[in-house]
C-alpha positions as a Markdown table, in Angstrom:
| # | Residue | x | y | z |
|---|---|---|---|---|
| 1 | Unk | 135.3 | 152.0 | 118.3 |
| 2 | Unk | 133.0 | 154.9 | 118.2 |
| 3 | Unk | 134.5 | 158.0 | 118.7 |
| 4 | Unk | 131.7 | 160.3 | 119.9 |
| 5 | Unk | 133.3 | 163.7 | 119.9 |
| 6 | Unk | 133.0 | 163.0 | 116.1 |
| 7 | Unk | 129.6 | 161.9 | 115.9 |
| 8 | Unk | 128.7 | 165.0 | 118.4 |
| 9 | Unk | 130.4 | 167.4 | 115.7 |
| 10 | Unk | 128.7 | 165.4 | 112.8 |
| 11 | Unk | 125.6 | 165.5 | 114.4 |
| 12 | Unk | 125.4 | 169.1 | 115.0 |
| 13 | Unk | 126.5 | 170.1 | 111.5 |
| 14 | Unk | 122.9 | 168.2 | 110.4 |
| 15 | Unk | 120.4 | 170.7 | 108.6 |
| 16 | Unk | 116.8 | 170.1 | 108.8 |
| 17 | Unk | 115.3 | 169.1 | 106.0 |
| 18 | Unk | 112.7 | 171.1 | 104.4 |
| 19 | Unk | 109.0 | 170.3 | 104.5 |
| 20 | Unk | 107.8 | 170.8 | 100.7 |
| 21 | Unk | 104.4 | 169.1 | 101.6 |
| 22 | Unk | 102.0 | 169.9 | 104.2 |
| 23 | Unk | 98.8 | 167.6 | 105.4 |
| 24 | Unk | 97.8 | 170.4 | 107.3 |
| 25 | Unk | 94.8 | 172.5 | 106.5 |
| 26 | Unk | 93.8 | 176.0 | 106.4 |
| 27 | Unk | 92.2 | 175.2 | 110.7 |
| 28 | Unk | 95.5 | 173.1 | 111.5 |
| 29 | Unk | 94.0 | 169.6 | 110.7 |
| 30 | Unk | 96.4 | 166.8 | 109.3 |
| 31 | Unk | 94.5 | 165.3 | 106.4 |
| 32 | Unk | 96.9 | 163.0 | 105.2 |
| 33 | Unk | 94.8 | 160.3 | 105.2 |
| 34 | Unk | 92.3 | 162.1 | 102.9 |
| 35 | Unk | 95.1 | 162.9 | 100.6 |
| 36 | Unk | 96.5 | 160.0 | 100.2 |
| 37 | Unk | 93.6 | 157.8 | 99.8 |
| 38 | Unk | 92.1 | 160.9 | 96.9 |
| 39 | Unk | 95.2 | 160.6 | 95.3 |
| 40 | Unk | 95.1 | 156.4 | 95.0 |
| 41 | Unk | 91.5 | 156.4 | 94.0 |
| 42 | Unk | 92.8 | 158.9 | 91.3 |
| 43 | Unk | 95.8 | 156.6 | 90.3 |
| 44 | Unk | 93.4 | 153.6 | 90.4 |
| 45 | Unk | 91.1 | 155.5 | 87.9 |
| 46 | Unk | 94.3 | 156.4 | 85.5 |
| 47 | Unk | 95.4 | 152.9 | 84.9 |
| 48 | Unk | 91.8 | 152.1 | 83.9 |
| 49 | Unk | 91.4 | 154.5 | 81.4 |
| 50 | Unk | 95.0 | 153.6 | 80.2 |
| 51 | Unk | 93.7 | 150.3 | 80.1 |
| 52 | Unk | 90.9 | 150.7 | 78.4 |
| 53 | Unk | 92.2 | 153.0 | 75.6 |
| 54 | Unk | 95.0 | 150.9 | 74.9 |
| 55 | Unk | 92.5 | 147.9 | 74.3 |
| 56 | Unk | 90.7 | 150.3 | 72.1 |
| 57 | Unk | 93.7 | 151.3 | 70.3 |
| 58 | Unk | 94.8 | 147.4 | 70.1 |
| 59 | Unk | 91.7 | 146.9 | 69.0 |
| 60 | Unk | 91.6 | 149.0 | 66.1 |
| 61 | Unk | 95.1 | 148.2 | 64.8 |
| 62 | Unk | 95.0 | 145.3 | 62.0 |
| 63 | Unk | 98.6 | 144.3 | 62.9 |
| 64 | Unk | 97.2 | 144.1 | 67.2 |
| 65 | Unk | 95.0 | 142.9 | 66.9 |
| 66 | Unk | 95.7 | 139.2 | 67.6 |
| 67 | Unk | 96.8 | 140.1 | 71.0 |
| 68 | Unk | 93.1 | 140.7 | 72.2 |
| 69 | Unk | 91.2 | 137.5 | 72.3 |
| 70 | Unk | 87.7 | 137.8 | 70.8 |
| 71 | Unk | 84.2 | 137.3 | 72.1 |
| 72 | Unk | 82.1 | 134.4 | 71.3 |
């Protein structure tokens, strides 16, 4: 059973919670979208350069370097 008196109370004792982000700009336009796909281009880029300097670094160590199958 549901007792709904106690829900009610519950319910009203809810705060809101606080908006710590905003996708709205400076002339009231939600740019989420813009955000979100700047921010997975820049994530994208990252795990290349990890990538890539990690196979450099792999590349360079004697003890690695068997990991990284060679050219040719």
């Amino acid at each position: 059973m549901v007792d709904n008196e106690k829900v009610s109370a519950e319910t009203k004792a809810y705060k809101k919670i606080p908006q710590i982000l905003s996708f709205t700009d400076e002339d009231g336009n939600d740019n989420m979208k813009q955000v979100i796909e700047a921010n997975y281009r820049q994530v994208k880029a990252d795990v290349v350069h990890i990538v890539e300097s990690e196979m450099e670094r792999i590349k360079n160590d004697p003890d690695l370097q068997h990991l990284i199958q060679q050219d040719g």
